[in-house]
C-alpha positions in Angstrom: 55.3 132.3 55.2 54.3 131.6 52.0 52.4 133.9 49.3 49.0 134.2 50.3 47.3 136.6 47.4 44.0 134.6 46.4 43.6 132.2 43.6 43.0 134.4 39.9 39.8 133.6 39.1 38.2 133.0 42.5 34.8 133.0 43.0 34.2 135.7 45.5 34.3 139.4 44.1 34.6 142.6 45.8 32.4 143.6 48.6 29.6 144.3 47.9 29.1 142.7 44.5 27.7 139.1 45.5 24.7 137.6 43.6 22.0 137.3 45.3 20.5 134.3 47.4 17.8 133.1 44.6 20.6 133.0 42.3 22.7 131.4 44.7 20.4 128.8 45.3 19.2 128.5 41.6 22.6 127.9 40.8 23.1 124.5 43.2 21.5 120.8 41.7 19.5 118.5 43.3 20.6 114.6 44.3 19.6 112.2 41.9 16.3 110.2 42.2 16.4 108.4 45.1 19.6 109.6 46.5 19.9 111.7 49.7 21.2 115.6 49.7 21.3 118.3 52.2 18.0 119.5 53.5 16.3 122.3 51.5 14.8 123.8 54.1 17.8 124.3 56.2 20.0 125.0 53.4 17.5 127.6 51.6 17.5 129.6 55.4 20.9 129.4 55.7 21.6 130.9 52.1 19.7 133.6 52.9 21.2 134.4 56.8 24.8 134.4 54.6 23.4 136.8 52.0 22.1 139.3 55.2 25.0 139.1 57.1 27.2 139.8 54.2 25.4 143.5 53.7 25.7 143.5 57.3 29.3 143.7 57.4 29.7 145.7 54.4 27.1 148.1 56.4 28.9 147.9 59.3 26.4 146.3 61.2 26.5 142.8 63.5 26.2 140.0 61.1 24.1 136.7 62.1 26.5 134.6 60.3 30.6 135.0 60.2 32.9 133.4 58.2 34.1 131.4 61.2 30.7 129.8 61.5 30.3 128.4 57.9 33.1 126.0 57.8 31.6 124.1 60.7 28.3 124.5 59.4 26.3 120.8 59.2 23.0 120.5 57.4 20.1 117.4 57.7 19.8 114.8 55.0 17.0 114.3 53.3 15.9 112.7 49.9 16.0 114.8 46.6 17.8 117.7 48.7 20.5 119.7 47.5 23.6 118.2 46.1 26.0 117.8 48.5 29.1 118.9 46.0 26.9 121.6 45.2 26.4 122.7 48.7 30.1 122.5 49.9 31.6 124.6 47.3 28.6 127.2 48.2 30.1 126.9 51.7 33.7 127.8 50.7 32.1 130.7 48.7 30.5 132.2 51.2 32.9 131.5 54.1 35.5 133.4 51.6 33.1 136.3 51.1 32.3 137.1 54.6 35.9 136.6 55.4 36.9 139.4 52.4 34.2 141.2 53.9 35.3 141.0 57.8 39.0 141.9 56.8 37.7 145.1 54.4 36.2 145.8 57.4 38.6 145.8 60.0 40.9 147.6 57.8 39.0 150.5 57.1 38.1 150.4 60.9 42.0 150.1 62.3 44.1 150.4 59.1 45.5 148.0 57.1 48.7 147.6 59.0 46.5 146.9 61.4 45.3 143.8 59.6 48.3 142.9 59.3 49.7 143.1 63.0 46.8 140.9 63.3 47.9 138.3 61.2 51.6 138.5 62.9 49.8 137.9 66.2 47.8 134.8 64.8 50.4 133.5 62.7 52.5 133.3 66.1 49.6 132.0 68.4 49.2 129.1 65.7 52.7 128.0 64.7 53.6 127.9 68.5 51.0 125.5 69.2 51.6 123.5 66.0 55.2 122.8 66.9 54.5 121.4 69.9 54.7 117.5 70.0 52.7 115.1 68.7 50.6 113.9 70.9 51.0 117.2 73.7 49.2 119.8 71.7 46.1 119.7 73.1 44.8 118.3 76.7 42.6 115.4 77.3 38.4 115.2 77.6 38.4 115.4 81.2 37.5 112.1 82.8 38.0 109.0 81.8 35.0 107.7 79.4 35.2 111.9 78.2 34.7 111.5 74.3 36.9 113.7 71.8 38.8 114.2 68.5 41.4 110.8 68.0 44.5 113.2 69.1 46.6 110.8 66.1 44.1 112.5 63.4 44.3 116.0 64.6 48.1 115.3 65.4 48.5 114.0 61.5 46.6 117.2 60.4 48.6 119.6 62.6 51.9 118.1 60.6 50.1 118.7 57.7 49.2 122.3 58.1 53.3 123.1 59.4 54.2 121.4 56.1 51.4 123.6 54.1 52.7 126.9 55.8 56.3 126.4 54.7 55.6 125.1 51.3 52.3 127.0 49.6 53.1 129.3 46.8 49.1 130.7 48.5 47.7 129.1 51.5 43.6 128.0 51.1 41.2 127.0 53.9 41.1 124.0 51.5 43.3 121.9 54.3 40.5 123.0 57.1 37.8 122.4 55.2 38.9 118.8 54.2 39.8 117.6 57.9 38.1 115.0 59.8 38.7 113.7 63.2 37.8 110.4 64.3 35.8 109.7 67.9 38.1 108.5 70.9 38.2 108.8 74.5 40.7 108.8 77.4 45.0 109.3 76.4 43.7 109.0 72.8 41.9 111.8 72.7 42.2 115.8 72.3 39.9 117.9 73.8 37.0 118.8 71.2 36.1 122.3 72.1 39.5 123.3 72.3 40.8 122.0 69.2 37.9 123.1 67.5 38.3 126.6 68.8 42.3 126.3 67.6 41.1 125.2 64.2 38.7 128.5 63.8 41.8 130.7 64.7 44.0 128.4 61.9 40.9 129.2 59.9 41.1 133.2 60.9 45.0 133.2 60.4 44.8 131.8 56.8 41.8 134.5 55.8 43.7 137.3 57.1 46.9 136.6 55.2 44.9 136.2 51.8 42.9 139.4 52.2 46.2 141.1 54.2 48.3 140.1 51.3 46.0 141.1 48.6 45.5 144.9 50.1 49.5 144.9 49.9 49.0 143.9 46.6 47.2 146.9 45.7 48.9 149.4 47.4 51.9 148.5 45.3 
C-alpha cells in the first residue's frame, strides 16, 4: 500500500477547530446570472446538519450526518444557487472532517492499533473483491428489465482504483468522488445497491489509512 499521510496544506484541521457554518457558507459563490447552481435552501440545511454532526462526534454523541453520507450527497438545481465548484469542494471538506473526526474517535475509543486492524480488515475485504474479473465482481439487478450501474463503467473504475492502490505516493477519495456509472440493465449491468455499498467501504478504507497513517506519523 502506498503512503497515505494527508496532503500538507489540506483544508481540514484538527478536531475541533472547523469554521463555522455561516462562514462556510459565506465563503461559497453564487452561479452567474442566469445560470443554474445547487439549491440554497437544501444546501444552506445541509451545511448546517455537517457543522452539528461534526461537534457530535467530537462530543461523542450520534451524528446526523457521517462522512459516508456526503460523497453521495445530491442537491436540487435551481437558478442563482450556489456554485456547483464551490459546493463540491465544500463536500470533500466536510466528508474529510467528519472522516478525521470518526477515526479520532474510534481511536481514543479502541486504540489506535485498533484503527489500524481496521484498515487491515477493509484493505482485505476491498482488494479481494477488486481482483476479481471484469465483468464477475458484482451480481446482476435481479430480473430482466432490473436497471443498474453499466457493469463496463464500474468494471473500468475498479481497474482504476487497483492501479491507484499500488501506485499513490497518498491515496485521496479524489478517485470516488470523480466516478460515474452509466444506466444499463440485464448482463450489462451491476447491481446498484451493492456496488454502492462496496464503493462506501472503498470510501471507509481510504479515510482510515489517511487518518491511521497520520496518527503513526505522530507517534514517531
Amino acid at each position: 500500500m502506498p503512503s497515505t499521510a494527508p496532503d500538507p496544506g489540506q483544508r481540514p484541521g484538527p478536531p475541533g477547530q472547523s469554521i463555522t457554518a455561516t462562514q462556510e457558507l459565506d465563503s461559497m459563490g453564487r452561479a452567474p446570472e442566469g445560470a443554474r447552481g445547487y439549491s440554497s435552501r437544501q444546501v444552506e440545511a445541509f451545511v448546517r446538519a455537517c457543522e452539528e454532526s461534526l461537534r457530535a462526534v467530537e462530543a461523542g454523541g450520534e451524528p446526523e450526518v457521517a462522512s459516508a453520507d456526503v460523497r453521495g450527497k445530491a442537491f436540487d438545481a435551481e437558478e442563482g444557487g450556489y456554485d456547483v465548484a464551490d459546493v463540491d469542494s465544500m463536500l470533500d471538506s466536510y466528508e474529510d472532517r467528519l472522516a478525521r473526526a470518526e477515526c479520532a474517535r474510534f481511536a481514543a475509543e479502541h486504540g489506535r492499533p485498533a484503527l489500524q486492524a481496521r484498515a487491515e480488515e477493509l484493505a482485505g475485504l476491498v482488494m479481494g473483491r477488486l481482483h476479481r474479473r471484469e465483468g464477475e465482481r458484482f451480481r446482476r439487478p435481479v430480473g430482466k428489465r432490473a436497471a443498474g450501474y453499466f457493469a463496463g463503467d464500474v468494471d473500468r473504475l475498479c481497474e482504476e482504483l487497483l492501479a491507484y492502490f499500488a501506485a499513490a505516493e497518498r491515496v485521496s477519495p479524489r478517485p470516488l468522488r470523480e466516478a460515474a456509472f452509466r444506466v444499463a440493465s440485464g448482463r450489462t449491468a451491476y447491481d446498484e445497491a451493492q456496488v454502492d455499498a462496496f464503493m462506501t467501504r472503498v470510501g471507509e478504507l481510504i479515510q482510515t489509512l489517511r487518518w491511521s497513517d497520520a496518527y503513526s506519523a505522530e507517534d514517531r
